[in-house]
C-alpha positions as CSV (number, residue, x, y, z in Angstrom):
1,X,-15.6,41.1,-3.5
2,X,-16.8,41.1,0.0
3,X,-17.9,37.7,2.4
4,X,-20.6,38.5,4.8
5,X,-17.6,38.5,7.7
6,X,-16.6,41.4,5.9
7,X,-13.2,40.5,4.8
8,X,-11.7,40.8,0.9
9,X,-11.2,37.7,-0.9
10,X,-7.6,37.1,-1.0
11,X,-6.6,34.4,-3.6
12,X,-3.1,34.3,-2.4
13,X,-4.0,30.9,-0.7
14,X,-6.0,29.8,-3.1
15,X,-2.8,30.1,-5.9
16,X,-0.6,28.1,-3.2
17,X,-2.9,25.3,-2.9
18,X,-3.3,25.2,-6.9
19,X,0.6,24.6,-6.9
20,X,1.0,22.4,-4.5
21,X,-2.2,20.0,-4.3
22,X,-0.9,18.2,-7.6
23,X,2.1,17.3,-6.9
24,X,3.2,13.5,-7.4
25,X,6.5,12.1,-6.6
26,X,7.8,8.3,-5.5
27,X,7.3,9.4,-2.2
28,X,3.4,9.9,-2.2
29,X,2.7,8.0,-5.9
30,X,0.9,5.3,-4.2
31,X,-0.8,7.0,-1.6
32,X,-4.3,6.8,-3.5
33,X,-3.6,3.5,-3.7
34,X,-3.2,3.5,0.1
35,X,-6.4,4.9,1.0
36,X,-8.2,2.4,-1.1
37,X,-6.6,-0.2,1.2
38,X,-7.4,1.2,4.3
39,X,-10.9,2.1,3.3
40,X,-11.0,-1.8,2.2
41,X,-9.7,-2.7,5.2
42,X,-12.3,-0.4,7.5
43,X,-14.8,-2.0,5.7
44,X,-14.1,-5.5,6.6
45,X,-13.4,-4.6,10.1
46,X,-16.8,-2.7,10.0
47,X,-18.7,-5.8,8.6
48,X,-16.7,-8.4,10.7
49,X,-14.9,-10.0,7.6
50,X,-11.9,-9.7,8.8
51,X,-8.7,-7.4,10.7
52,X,-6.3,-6.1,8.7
53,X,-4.3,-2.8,9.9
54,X,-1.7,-1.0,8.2
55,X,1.4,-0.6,10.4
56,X,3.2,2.3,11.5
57,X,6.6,3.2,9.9
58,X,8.9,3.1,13.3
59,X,10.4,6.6,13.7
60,X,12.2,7.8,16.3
61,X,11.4,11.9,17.0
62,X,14.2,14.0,17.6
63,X,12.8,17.5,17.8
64,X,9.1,18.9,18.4
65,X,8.3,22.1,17.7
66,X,5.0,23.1,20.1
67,X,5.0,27.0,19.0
68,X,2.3,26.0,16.7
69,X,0.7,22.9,18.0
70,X,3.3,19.9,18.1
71,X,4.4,19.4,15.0
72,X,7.5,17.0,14.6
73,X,10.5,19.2,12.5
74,X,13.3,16.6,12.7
75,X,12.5,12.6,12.8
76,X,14.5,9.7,11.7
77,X,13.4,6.0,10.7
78,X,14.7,3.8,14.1
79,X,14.9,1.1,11.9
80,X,13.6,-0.3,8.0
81,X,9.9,-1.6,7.8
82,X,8.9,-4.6,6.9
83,X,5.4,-4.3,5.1
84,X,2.8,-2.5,5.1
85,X,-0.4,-4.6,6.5
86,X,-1.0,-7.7,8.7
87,X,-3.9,-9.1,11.1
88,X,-5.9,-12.1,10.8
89,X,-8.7,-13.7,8.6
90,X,-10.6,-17.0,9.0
91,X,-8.2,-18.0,11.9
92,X,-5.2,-17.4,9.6
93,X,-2.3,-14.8,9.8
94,X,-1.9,-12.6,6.8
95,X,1.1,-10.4,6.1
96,X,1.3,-8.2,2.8
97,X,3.0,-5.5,1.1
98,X,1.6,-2.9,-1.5
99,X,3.3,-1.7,-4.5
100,X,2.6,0.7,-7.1
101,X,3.9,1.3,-10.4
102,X,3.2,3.0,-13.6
103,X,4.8,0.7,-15.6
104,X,2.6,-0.9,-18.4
105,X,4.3,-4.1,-19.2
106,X,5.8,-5.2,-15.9
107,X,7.0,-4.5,-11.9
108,X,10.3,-3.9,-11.6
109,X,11.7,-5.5,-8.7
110,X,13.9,-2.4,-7.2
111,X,10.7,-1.4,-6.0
112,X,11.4,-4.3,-2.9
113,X,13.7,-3.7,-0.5
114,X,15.3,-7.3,0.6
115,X,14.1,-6.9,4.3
116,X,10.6,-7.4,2.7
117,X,11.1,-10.1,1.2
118,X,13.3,-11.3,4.2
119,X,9.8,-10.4,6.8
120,X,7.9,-12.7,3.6
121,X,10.0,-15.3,4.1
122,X,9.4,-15.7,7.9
123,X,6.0,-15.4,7.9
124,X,5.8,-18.0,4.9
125,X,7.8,-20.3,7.7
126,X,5.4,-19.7,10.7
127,X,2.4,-20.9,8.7
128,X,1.1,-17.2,7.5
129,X,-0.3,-15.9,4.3
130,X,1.8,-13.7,2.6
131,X,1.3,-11.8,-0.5
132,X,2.0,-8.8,-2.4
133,X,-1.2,-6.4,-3.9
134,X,0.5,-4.9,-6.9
135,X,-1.1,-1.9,-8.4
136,X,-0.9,-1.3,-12.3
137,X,-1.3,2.8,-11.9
138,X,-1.6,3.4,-16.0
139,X,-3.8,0.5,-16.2
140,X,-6.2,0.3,-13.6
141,X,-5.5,-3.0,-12.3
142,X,-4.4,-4.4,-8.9
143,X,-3.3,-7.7,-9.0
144,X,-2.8,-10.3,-5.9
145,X,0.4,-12.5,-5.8
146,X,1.2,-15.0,-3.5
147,X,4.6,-13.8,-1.9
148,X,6.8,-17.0,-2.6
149,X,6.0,-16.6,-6.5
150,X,7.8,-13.1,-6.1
151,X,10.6,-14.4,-3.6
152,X,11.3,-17.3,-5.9
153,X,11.3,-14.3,-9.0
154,X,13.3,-12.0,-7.1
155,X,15.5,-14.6,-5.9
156,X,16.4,-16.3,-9.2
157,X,14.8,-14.8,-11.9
158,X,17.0,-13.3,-14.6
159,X,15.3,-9.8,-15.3
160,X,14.4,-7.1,-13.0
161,X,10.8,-6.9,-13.1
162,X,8.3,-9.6,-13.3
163,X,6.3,-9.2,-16.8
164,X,2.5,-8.2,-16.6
165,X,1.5,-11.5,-18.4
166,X,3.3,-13.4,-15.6
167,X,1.5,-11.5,-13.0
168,X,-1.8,-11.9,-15.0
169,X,-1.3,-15.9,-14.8
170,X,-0.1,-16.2,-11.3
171,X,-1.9,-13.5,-9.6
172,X,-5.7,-12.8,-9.4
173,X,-7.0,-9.5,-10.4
174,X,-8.5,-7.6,-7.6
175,X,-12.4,-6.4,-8.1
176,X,-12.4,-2.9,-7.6
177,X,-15.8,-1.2,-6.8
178,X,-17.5,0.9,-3.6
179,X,-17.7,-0.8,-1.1
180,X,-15.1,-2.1,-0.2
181,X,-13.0,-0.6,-2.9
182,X,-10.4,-2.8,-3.4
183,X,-12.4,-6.6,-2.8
184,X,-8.4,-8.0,-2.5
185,X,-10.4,-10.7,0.6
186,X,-12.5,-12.4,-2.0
187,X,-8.8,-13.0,-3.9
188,X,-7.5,-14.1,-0.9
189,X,-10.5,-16.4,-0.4
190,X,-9.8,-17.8,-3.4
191,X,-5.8,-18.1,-3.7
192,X,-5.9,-19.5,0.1
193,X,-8.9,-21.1,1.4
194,X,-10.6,-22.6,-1.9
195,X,-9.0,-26.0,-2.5
């Protein structure tokens, strides 16, 4: 078959995105996830709720390649993140972190590295809101939960997850919908400003 520039159709490059658009591993699980965050959060900064940014893993770049454009080819953390989002809302600081699982019954607590809860902990001290947005992959549901529920867990608790009804009673189920996807403000509304 021939385009109107003339060339064949070559469906080498169409085979080579087949095998490697659907690939999922730990590293980019809960990247979906991700982009319903930030869309969530350009949404709020769009309509003036609120500013919430995700911030940048620190790396520190060790080699460029600019043959082809610059593209980075050997990088190495400077140093371990903290979490994933902060800014501000009604006057307030707000720090979170977002997980993801697949799990069906529960979050398993290797998925928080102790300088998270560590960063948690500060900001808890300063005055800020802190709180985790736990995504049930298998299920559909994000959950909010306030950060020193899941320090106290992590800290003391005797298993390594926290069970799904225990999130279900402590946290608040997130709205999910268009615009903005993930409604997680109206939970934080609720947890933090309606007494």
């Amino acid at each position: 078959m021939k385009y109107p520039n003339g060339k064949k159709f070559d469906n080498k490059n169409v085979k080579e995105k087949k095998t490697t658009r659907g690939i999922l591993n730990a590293g980019n699980r809960g990247m979906s996830f991700e982009a319903d965050i930030n869309q969530s959060n350009a949404y709020y900064n769009d309509n003036n709720v609120c500013l919430i940014t995700k911030r940048p893993t620190p790396i520190n770049i060790v080699k460029v390649d600019y043959s082809r454009g610059a593209t980075i080819t050997h990088a190495y953390f400077e140093k371990q993140s903290t979490t994933d989002y902060n800014g501000v809302y009604k006057n307030r600081y707000i720090d979170f972190e977002a997980k993801n699982t697949k799990n069906k019954t529960s979050f398993p607590l290797a998925n928080i590295p102790p300088q998270q809860i560590d960063h948690l902990k500060r900001v808890i001290k300063h005055g800020g809101i802190a709180f985790f947005l736990i995504q049930f992959e298998s299920l559909l549901k994000v959950y909010l939960i306030d950060a020193s529920y899941v320090i106290h867990f992590y800290e003391n608790g005797d298993r390594k997850s926290i069970p799904l009804e225990v999130i279900e009673g402590e946290g608040i189920e997130i709205e999910q919908g268009l615009n903005p996807r993930l409604d997680y403000i109206k939970a934080v509304e609720q947890k933090y400003f309606k007494k």
